[in-house]
Structure formats: C-alpha cells, structure tokens
N, C-alpha and C positions, 0 to 999 in steps of 0.2 A: 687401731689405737686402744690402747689400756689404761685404767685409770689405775696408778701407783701410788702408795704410801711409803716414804722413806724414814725410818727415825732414827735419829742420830745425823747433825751437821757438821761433824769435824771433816777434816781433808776426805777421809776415802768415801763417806757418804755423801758431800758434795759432791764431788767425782763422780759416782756412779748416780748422781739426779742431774750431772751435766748430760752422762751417755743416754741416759732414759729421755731427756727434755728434746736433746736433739735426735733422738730418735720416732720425736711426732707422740708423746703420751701424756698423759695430763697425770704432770707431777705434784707433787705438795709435799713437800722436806719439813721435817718436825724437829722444833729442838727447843729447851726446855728454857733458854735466855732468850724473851723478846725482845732483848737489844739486837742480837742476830740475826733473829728471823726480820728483823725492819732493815735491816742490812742485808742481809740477803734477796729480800723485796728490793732493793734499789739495786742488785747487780751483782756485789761484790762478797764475798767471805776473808778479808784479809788476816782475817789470825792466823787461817790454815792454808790458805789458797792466794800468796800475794802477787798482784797484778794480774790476777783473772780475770776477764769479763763474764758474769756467766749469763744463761741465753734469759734474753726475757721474760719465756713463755715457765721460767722456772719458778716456783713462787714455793713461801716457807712461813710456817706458822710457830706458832708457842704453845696454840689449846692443843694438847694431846685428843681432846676427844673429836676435835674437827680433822683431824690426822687423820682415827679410826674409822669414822664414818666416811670419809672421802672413796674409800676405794676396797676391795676386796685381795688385796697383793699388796703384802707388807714386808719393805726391804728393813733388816732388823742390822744397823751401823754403828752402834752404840760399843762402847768397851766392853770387855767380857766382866768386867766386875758390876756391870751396869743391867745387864740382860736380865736379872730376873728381877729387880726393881721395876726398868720399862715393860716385862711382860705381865706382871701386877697388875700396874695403870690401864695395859691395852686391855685386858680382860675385862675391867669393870664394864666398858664401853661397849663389848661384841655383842653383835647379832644376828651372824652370820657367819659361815665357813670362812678361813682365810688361808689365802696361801702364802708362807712366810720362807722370806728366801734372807737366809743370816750371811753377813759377808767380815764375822768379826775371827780372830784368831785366839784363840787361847783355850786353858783348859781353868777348870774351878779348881784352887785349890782346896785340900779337905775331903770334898766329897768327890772329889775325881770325875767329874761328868767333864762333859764334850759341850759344846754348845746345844746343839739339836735333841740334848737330852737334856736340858735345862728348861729350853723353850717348851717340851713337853710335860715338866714336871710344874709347871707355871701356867702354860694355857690349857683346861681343859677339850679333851678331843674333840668333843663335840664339833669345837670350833674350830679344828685344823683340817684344812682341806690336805694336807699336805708342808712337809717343811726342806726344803732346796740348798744347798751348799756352795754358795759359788766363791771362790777360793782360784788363785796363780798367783805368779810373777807381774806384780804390777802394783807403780807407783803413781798415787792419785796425781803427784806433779806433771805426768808424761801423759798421762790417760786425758787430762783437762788442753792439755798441748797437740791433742791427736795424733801420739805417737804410738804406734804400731804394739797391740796388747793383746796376751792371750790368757783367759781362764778356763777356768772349769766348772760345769754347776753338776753338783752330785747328789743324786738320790734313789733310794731304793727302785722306786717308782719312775721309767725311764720318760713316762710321757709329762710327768713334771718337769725333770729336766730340759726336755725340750720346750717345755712351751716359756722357761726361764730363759732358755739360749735366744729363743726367738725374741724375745722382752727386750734384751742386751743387745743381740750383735749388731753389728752393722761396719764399714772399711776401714775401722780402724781398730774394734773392740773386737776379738773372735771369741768364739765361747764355745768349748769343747762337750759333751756330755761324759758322766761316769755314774756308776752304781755302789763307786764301793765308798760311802759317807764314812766310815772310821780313817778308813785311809786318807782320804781329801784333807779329813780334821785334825788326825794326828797331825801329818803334814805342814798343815800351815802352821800350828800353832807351835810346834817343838822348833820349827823353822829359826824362829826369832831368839829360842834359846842359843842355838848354835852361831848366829848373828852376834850376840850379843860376847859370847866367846871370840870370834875372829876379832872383833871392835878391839877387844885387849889386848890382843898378841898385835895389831896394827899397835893400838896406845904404849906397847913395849916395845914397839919398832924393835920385830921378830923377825920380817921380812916375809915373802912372797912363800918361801915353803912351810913356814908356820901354818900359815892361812891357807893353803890348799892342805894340810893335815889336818886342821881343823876340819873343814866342809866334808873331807871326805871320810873321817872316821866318824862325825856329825849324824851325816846322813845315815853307816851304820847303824847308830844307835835310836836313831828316828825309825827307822826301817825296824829293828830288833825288836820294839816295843810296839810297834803299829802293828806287826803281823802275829805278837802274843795278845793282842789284845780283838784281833778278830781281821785288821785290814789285808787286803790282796799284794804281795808283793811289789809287783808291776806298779802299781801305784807311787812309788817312792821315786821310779823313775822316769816318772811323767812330771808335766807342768806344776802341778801341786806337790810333789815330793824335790828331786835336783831342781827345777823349774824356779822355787819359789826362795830356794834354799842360796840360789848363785845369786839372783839381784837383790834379797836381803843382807845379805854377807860382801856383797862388793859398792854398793851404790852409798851415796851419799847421804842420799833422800831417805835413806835405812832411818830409821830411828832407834833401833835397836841397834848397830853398828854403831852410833854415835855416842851411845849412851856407853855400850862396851871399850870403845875409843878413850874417853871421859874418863873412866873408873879405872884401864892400862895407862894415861898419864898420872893417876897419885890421887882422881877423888876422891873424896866418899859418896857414898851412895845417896844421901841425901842431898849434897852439890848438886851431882848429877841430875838426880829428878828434879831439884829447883832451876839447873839451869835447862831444863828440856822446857818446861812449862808444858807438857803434853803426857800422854798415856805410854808409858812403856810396857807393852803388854809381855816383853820376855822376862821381863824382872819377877810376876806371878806366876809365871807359866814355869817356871825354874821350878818354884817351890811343888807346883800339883806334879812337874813331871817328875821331881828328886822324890815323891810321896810315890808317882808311878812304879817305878824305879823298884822300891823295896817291895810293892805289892804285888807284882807280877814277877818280881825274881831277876830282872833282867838287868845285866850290868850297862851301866849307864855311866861311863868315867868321867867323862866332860861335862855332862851334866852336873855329878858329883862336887868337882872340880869350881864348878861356875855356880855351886850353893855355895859352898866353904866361903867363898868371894863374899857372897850377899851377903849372908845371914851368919854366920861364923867368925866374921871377921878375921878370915886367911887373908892375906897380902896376894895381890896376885904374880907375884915372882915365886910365894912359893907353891902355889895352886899350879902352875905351868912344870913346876918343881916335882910334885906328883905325879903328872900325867907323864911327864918325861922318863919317870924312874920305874912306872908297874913291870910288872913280869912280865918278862917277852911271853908272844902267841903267833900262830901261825895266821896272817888275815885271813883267808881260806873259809876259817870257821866260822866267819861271818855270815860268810854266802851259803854254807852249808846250811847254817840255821835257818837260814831263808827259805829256803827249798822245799 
C-alpha cells in the first residue's frame, strides 16, 4: 500500500482516486471547493461522475497543505491552464522529494511548454523525485464502471514508470510502460485538437468519410510535429498516439467532440463553453499547437483550419472549404518525413 495525493476532483481525477482507492492505498483527493470535498466525503461527485458510488475508503479534502503533507506521490489532475497555479501552492508546503505523476492533456499556450516542463519550471528540483506521464485512451465514465482500460505511464527513468504502473494496474486498468515523455504528451494533448475537428464535420453532418479523413491526416500532423519536436515515431502508433486519438474522436463521453459537434451546428464559441460547463482543453491547445505549427516549420492544415474557427471567426463551411481546396501531395511524404 501507498499513500497517494491526488489534486484536482473533476471526472478524470476522480476516476483515477476510484482506481487507486480500490486498489488498497490510502487516498486523499484535493480540490479547492469544500463544498465537494464534503460531498465527496459522503460518496458521491455528481457534477462529474453522475450516479457513482464511490468506494468508502476514498476520502477528499479542500486544505491544500493537508493534500501535501499526506503522502509523498502526487497525482497532478488539474486543467493544464491550472498546473502552474497548483504547483505554486504545492511548493510552498514541501519538505520532501515527490514523485508527481501528471495525468492532464494539453500544451501552454505562448510559451510552448509540455506539462512536465511546466511542473519543472514551478517546483524546484530539489523537491522532485521524479515526474511520470500517464496518458491513453480512456474515459473516466468507463474506468469508474470497470470497464476494460489501457494506459501509459511515460518517463525517461523506466523504473519510475514501473513503479506508477504498479500504483494503477490491476483487471481492469492496465498500464503499459514508455520512455519517450514528448511523444506520450504530444499525443494526448494535440489528440483533442483533432477531436474537436471531427466534432464539426459530425455538427455538419459530413458523414463517416469526413471523419475518418480527419483522424487519419490528424494523426499525420500530430506525428509530424511530435517527431520535430524530439518524440519516437512509433509512439503515435501506440495507445497514446491512434489509441487515444479514436476514442476521443468517436465517443460521446469526448468532450472535445462535443464541443466541436456544438460549434459544426452554428454556435459560437462561447455557447459552446457556456453550454459544456467544463474544461475544454482542445480549444487552448489549438492555439499553443497553431503557435507550434509556425515555430517548428511544420505544416499543420487542420490545425490551421480549426484556429481560423476559434479565434478568426471563419465559418466552418468555409474552414472545411480550405482543407478541401489545398494543393494536391502525394500522402507518401508524410511517412517519409517520419522516417
């Protein structure tokens, strides 16, 4: 048994302090409304989690610094716009190594950092034993329902990763090892951008070959930028790269499909987020990967295509109007680039 810190209680760090609780560790989930953590203390999280039970032994606080001090493994659940606010707070509190395992998606816009170069540029080393990436195909709704999930926890240092895999798995969570952290994190986080594209061409009821052209020249351009950027190819074709790209892009539970669903019926963008009431993380991640995009040189059309939407105010009849119109290429040269 390990004693775990979880912070952040929206859906997916509930989710993963159900998997930790039932897998015999002594949890304490951190979130910054003690309305929730008193609701979470009696069972339930229904803004994110409706009709869950969750397990007893799972208990949730509001003092940040009884979070800190609780344990030395700190699962970092928070939005990516939120990470270096909560890494502020956790630092004042250390006094002692920690090993911090991030499980959010996205990239910063502006400064282009990755998560795990965020959480670095925020907690002094001193205090980092280590920082772990666990990242797949997986929605907290299915994970809380014990339904059949695989991830990935990635870091330089493989015997980190294992001893995260071991934290997690158990018959119904499986948890893969990797080393290559840019690729894991490209991955998940550009994932959502490409979600968030298919969402429209469904809200324009495009049909079935839209959306498989989406995902699959998608994942080119995830893969194009992940491997300029330093990640292993191979990577884009595992669980965190197609993996995480097909059940954001098809599922319901997406949130970023919904939102892009929303915005292909005729919202606006503010609709939208007012009617999500939740964190769209592909809506930022658009703009740090359109900033990618120009700084690494790498053509990025969909992405492109899916700023013009946000922040441009294109229509997206005529943003699909572009991508449909560029200069023929041979696909070929994708994989070439790869290589």
């Amino acid at each position: 048994m390990e004693k775990v810190s979880v912070f952040g209680a929206g859906s997916w760090g509930t989710a993963l302090s159900y998997v930790l609780a039932q897998n015999g560790h002594d949890l304490l989930l951190w979130t910054h409304r003690k309305e929730q953590a008193d609701e979470i203390n009696q069972h339930t999280n229904k803004r994110y989690l409706k009709d869950v039970k969750l397990p007893e032994s799972l208990k949730a606080t509001s003092d940040l610094p009884q979070a800190v001090a609780h344990s030395c493994i700190f699962v970092l659940a928070v939005p990516t716009k939120a990470i270096r606010e909560v890494c502020q707070e956790i630092k004042k509190n250390l006094d002692q190594k920690i090993l911090f395992v991030h499980v959010s998606k996205g990239i910063e816009p502006d400064s282009l950092k990755r998560i795990s170069e965020m959480i670095r540029e925020e907690i002094p080393e001193q205090w980092i034993e280590d920082i772990v990436v666990l990242s797949g195909p997986s929605h907290a709704e299915e994970v809380v329902q014990e339904h059949p999930t695989t991830v990935t926890a990635a870091c330089e240092n493989t015997e980190s990763a294992i001893r995260v895999q071991d934290l997690f798995m158990n018959q119904y969570f499986r948890v893969y090892t990797n080393t290559d952290v840019i690729g894991v994190e490209i991955g998940g986080a550009l994932k959502n951008i490409i979600a968030l594209a298919v969402g429209i061409t469904d809200g324009l009821e495009f049909g079935d070959n839209a959306k498989a052209a989406i995902m699959t020249r998608g994942l080119a351009e995830i893969a194009r930028l992940g491997v300029k950027m330093g990640a292993t190819p191979l990577t884009f074709s595992g669980l965190t790269g197609v993996g995480d790209l097909i059940v954001t892009c098809t599922s319901v539970h997406s949130r970023n499909w919904r939102a892009g669903n929303m915005l292909g019926k005729g919202k606006s963008l503010d609709e939208v987020l007012q009617e999500m009431g939740m964190v769209v993380e592909g809506i930022r991640t658009t703009k740090a990967a359109y900033q990618l995009s120009k700084a690494y040189d790498v053509p990025m059309p969909i992405t492109v295509a899916l700023y013009s939407v946000l922040f441009e105010n294109v229509s997206t009849d005529q943003a699909a109007g572009s991508l449909m119109g560029r200069t023929k290429k041979n696909e070929m040269e994708d994989l070439v680039d790869l290589l």
